[in-house]
N, C-alpha and C positions, 0 to 999 in steps of 0.2 A: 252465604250467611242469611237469614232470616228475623225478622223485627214483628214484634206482637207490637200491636195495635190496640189500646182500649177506646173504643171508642170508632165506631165505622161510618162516619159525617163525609162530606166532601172535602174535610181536610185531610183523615185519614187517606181519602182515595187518594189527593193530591202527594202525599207521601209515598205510597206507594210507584204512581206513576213516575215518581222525581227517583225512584229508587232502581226502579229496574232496568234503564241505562249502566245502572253500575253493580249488574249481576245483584242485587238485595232478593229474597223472598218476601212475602208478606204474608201476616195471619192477625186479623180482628176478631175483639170480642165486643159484642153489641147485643143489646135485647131485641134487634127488628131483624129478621135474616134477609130486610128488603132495602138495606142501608145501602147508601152510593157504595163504600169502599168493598159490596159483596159483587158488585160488578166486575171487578179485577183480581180478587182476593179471596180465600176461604172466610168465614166467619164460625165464630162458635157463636151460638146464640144462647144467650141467658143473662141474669143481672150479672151486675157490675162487680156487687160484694159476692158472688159465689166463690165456696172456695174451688170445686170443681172445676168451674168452668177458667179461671185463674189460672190452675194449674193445663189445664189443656191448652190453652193459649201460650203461656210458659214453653211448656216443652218442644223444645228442638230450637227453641229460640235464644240466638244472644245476644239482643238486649231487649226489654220493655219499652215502651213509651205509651202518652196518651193524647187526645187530638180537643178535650175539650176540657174546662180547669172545673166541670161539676161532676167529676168522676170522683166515687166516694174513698177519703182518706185509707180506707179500712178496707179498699178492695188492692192499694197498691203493697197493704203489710203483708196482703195473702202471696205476695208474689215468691218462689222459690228463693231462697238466700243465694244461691249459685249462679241466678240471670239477674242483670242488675239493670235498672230502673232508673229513667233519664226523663224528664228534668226530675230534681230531689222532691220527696213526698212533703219536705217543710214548704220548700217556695207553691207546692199544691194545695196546703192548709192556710198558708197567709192569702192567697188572691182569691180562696171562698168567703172571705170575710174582711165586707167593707173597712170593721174597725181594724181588727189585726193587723190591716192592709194599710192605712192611714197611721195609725200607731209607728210602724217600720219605716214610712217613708219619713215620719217628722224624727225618729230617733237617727236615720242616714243624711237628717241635714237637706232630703227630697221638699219643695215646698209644695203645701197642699191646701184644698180649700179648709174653714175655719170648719169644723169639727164636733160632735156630741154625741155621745151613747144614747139611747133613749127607749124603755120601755114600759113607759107608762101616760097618759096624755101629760098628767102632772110633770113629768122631765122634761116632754114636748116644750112645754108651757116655758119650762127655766129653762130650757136650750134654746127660745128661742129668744129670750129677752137678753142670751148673751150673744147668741149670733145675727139676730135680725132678721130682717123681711125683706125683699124678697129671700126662700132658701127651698133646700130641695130633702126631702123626708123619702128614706129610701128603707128597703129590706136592706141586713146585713149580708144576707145569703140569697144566691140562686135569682137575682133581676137579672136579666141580659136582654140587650135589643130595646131596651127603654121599658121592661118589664122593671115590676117591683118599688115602683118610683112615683112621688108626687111632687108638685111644684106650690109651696104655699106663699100666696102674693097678701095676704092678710090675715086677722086672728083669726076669721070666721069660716078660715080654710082648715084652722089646724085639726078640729075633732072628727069634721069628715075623714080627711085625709088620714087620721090613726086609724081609724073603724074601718077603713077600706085596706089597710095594711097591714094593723095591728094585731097581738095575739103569735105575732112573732117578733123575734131584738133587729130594734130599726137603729140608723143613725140619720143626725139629722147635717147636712153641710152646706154652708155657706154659698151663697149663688153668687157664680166668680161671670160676672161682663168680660167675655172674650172677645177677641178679636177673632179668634181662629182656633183649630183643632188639629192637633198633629200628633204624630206617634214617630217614636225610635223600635228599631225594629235592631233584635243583634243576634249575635250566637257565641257560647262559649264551650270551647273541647272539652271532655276529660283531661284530655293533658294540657290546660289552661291554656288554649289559644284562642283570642278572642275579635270578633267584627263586629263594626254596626254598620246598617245602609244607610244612607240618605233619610235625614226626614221627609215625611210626606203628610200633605195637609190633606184634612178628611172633613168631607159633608154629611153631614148624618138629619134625617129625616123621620120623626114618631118615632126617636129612638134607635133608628136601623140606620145603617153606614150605607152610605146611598152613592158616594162615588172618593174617590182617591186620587191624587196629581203629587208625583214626585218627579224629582226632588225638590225639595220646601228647601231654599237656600239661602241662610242665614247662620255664616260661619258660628256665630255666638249664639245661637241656640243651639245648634250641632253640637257645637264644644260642649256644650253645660246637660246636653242628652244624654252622650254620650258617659261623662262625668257620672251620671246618677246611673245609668244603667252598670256602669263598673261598679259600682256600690253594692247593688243586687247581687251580679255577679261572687264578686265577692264573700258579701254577708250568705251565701247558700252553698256557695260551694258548686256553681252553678253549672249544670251541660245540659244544650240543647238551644232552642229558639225561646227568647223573648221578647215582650213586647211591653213598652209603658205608653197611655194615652194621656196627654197633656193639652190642657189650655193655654194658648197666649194671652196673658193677660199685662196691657202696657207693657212688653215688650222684654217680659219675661215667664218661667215656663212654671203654670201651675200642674202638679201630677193628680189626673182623675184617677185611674187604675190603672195592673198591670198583668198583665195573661203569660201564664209559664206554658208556651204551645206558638205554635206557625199560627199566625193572627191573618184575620181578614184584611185588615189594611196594607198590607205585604203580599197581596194576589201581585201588583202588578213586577214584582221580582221576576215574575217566570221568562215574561218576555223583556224584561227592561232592565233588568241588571246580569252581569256577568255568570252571577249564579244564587237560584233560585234558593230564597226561605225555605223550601222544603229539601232543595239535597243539601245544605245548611245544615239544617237540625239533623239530618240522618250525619251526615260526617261527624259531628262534633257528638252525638249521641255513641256512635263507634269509635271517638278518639282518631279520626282520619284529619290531616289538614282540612283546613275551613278555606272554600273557594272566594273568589274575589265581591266582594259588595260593591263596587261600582257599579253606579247607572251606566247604561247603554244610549244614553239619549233623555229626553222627555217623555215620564210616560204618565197614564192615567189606568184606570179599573174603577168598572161600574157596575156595580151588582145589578142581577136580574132580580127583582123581590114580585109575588107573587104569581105573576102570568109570565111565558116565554113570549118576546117579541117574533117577530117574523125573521126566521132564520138565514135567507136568503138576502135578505135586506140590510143586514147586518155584515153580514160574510162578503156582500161586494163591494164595500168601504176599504180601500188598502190601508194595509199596516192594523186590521183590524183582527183580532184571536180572539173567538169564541171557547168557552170551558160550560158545559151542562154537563149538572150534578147528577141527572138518571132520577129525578125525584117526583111526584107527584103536586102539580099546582097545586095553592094555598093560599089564603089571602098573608101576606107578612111575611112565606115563605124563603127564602132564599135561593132560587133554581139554580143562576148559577151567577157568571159574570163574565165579562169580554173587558179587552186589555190591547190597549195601544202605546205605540211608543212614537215617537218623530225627534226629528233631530232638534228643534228647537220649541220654547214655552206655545208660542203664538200658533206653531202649525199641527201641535197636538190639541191647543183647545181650542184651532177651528173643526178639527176631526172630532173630535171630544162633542161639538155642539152636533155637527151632522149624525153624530149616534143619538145623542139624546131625543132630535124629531123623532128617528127611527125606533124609538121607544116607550114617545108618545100613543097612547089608544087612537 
């Protein structure tokens, strides 16, 4: 069997690699023919919306998917009627847009931060005298990585901050005092069977996810993640990997956003649970039983952003798995990440702290 890929990132490759254990092919479309997933994979290279290139990637394949949620609506209608396409092209239209996005979580009863459409300063101005100060002024479409976003702490923040984002439909949302950061991570069959992993609480840094520890163990958050992500499920008609990112706030879960695709904060599945987010979404994108989401232990994942650490130094740490994406350094980049697991909280974030020196400059 063979899986088209749009999209050729390091999640794409991660798919792939998680596939061909179980006899899968692999074939991506991507505009760079120097993408990680061409390291293991064919690629067609060309845009997104071609129909050409759609259909090449299509043929001999049974089924579709995609590895990142800014893949354009109108490149997954070009897809043959006959190969069918996993996650739905709705739940790919709602998570391109902040509001749509928020709109859905407040109509499934998801609690989210306080809310406002806004494109013009003058809404700025009435959104924020209903939502208040501190709040956060963000694009609707296409921020990721802490892209697209401002933080305004007073009035004399607001007209910069439109003129540096403005000219496209922003929303403005309420800045929720968290405690913490966590994500539900799940998967749902074609033939409606469905898991979620372990919460895991996440540290993000200028915007970029900077390291991950699961599982986050708080039966009653669990419960109530879990709860909203069946909602999703549900309201779409759902196959494949999801993810929703929430704040703890006083000691319940506010929902930030939610990504229809194998998410970064679920890297550490590969080694730490039973069975990895990415042969996950391929099972459940082919209608195969959905393997076990149990933890294996304690585990962590720490992305490499930027510059590659010293590889040797890294690798002689036990219980220590290295993953490089084959990319080119960058400042902000994401090269790749390493992933540990130990049998308990305290002896993974002593290992956890001895990576971090090793990753200091």
């Amino acid at each position: 069997m063979r899986v088209g890929v749009i999209g050729a990132g390091q999640l794409g490759r991660m798919l792939a690699l998680a596939g061909y254990p179980l006899a899968l092919g692999f074939r991506f479309l991507d505009s760079s023919a120097d993408s990680p997933g061409g390291q293991i994979a064919p690629i067609v290279t060309g845009a997104f919306d071609d129909a050409d290139c759609i259909a090449r990637l299509a043929a001999g394949c049974d089924v579709v998917t995609y590895e990142f949620e800014n893949v354009p609506v109108t490149a997954l209608a070009r897809i043959p009627t006959s190969v069918p396409c996993h996650p739905p092209v709705e739940a790919l239209r709602v998570s391109q847009d902040r509001l749509y996005e928020k709109e859905l979580f407040s109509r499934l009863g998801i609690v989210t931060p306080a809310y406002r459409s806004v494109e013009t300063l003058r809404e700025l101005e009435i959104a924020v005298a209903a939502i208040g100060l501190p709040a956060m002024l963000k694009t609707r479409r296409l921020g990721y990585d802490g892209r697209g976003q401002r933080c305004l702490r007073r009035a004399a923040d607001l007209a910069p901050a439109f003129a540096a984002l403005g000219g496209v439909p922003l929303i403005l949302e309420g800045f929720v005092r968290f405690d913490r950061e966590v994500s539900i991570v799940g998967a749902r069959s074609t033939a409606g069977e469905t898991r979620a992993y372990p919460l895991a609480e996440n540290i993000h840094g200028d915007g970029i996810l900077r390291e991950t520890r699961a599982p986050f163990k708080r039966p009653a958050l669990q419960r109530a993640a879990e709860r909203h992500l069946g909602r999703l499920f549900d309201h779409f008609g759902y196959a494949g990997v999801l993810t929703i990112e929430f704040f703890v706030e006083r000691g319940r879960l506010v929902a930030n956003e939610m990504a229809p695709r194998v998410h970064n904060s679920a890297h550490w599945t590969i080694e730490g649970a039973a069975t990895s987010q990415f042969e996950n979404h391929l099972r459940a994108i082919l209608g195969w039983p959905l393997g076990d989401t149990r933890a294996l232990g304690h585990a962590a994942m720490v992305n490499l952003i930027g510059t590659m650490p010293d590889r040797d130094a890294l690798l002689a740490l036990p219980d220590v798995h290295l993953h490089v994406y084959g990319k080119t350094a960058r400042t902000g980049r994401k090269l790749g990440h390493c992933t540990l697991v130990a049998a308990t909280a305290r002896d993974r974030d002593r290992l956890l702290r001895r990576v971090q020196r090793r990753l200091r400059p």
